[in-house]
C-alpha positions in Angstrom: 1.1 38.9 149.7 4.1 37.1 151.0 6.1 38.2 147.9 5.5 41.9 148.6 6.2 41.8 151.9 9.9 40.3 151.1 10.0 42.7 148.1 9.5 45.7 150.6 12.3 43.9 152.7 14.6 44.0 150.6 14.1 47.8 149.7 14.0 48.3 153.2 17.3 47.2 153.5 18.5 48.6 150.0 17.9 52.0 151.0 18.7 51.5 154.9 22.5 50.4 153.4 22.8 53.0 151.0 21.6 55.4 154.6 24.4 54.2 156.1 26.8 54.4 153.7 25.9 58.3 153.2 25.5 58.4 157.4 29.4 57.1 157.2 30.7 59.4 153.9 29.0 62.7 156.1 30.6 62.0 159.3 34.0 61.5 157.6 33.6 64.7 156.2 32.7 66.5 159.1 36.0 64.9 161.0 38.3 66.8 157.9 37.2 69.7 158.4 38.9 72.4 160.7 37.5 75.1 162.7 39.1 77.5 160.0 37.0 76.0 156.7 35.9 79.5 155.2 32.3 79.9 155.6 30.9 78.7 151.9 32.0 75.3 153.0 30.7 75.3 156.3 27.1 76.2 154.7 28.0 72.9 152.4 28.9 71.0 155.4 25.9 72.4 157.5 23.8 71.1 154.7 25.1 67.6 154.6 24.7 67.4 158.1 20.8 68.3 157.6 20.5 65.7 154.8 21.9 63.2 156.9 19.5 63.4 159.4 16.7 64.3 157.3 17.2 60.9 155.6 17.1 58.5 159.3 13.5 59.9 159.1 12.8 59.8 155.4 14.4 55.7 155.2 12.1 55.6 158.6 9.3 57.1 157.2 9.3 55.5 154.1 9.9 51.9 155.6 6.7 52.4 157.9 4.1 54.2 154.9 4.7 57.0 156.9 3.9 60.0 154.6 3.4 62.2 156.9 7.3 61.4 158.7 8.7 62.0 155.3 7.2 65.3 154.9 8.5 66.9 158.5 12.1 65.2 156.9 12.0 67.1 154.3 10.4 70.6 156.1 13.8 70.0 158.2 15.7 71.1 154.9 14.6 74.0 154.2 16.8 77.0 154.0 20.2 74.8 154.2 20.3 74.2 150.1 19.8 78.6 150.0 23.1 79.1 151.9 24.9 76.3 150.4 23.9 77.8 146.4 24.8 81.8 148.2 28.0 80.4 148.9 28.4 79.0 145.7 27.5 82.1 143.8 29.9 84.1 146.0 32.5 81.7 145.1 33.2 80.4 149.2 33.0 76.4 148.4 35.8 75.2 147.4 35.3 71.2 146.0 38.0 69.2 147.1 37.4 66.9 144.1 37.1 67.9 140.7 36.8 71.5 141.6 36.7 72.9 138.4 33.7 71.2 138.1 31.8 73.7 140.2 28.8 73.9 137.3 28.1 70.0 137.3 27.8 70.2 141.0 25.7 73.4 141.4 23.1 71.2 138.7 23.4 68.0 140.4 22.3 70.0 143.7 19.4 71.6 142.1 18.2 67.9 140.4 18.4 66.6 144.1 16.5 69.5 145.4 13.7 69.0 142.7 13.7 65.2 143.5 13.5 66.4 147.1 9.9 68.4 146.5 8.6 65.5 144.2 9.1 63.3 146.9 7.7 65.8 149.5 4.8 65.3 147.1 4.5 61.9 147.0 4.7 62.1 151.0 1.8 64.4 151.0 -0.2 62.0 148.9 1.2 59.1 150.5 2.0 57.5 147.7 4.4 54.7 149.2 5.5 53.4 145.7 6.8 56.8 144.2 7.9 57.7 148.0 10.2 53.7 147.7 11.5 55.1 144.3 12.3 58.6 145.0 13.7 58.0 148.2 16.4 55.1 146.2 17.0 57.6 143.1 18.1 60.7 146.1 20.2 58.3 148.0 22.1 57.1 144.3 22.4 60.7 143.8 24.2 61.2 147.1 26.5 58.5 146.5 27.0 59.6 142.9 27.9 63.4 143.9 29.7 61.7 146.8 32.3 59.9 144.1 32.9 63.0 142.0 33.3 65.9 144.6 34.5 63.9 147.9 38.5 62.8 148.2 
C-alpha cells in the first residue's frame, strides 16, 4: 500500500511539473501578443488560455480520484478547439514556428482533442488509472506541440 501511495506521489508531481511548465509556456505567450494579433490567433490564444485552466482542475482532479472534477475540466473546453480549427481553415493563424507546417499542427490538435474525450471518458467511469495516463500523454503532447510551433 505504501508503494502505491509514493507511486501516485510521484505522478502527482510528474504531471503537477509538466502543469506548470505549460502554466509558464501559455502565460509567455499571452505577454507576446499585441492588441493587434489578427483574430485566427487570438481564437489559438483564447484556446490555450482555456487549456491552461482546464488542466489546474484536470491535475487537481486527477490527483484527488476526482472523476467527476475532470469531467466539468474538460466541459470548460468546449467550443474553443471549433474557433481555433475555423481560423485555421480560413487561413487567420499564423505559427510563429515552423509555419509551413500548418498540416502537422491542425493533426496534432485533433489527436489532443480525441485524447481529450477518451479522457472525459475515463472521468465518467472514474477510471483513475487511464485518467493518471491520459492526463501525462495530453500534457507530453502540449509540451511536444509547444517545441515545434512556439519561438
Amino acid at each position: 500500500m505504501k508503494c502505491i501511495a509514493m507511486k501516485n506521489t510521484w505522478i502527482f508531481a510528474l504531471i503537477s511539473a509538466l502543469v506548470l511548465a505549460a502554466a509558464t509556456i501559455a502565460v509567455s505567450a499571452e505577454h507576446r501578443h499585441s492588441p493587434a494579433d489578427h483574430k485566427g490567433h487570438n481564437a489559438l490564444i483564447e484556446e490555450m488560455r482555456k487549456l491552461d485552466a482546464a488542466f489546474h482542475e484536470i491535475v487537481s482532479g486527477v490527483a484527488l480520484n476526482d472523476g467527476h472534477r475532470v469531467h466539468a475540466a474538460i466541459d470548460s473546453l468546449h467550443g474553443a478547439m471549433e474557433k481555433t480549427q475555423d481560423a485555421l481553415l480560413h487561413g487567420e493563424v499564423k505559427l510563429r514556428k515552423n509555419a509551413r507546417n500548418v498540416k502537422v499542427f491542425e493533426k496534432m490538435d485533433r489527436d489532443f482533442h480525441k485524447d481529450l474525450e477518451s479522457l472525459a471518458g475515463a472521468a465518467h467511469k472514474n477510471d483513475t488509472n487511464r485518467m493518471n495516463e491520459l492526463t501525462k500523454k495530453l500534457l507530453d503532447g502540449c509540451v511536444s506541440c509547444h517545441n515545434s510551433f512556439r519561438p
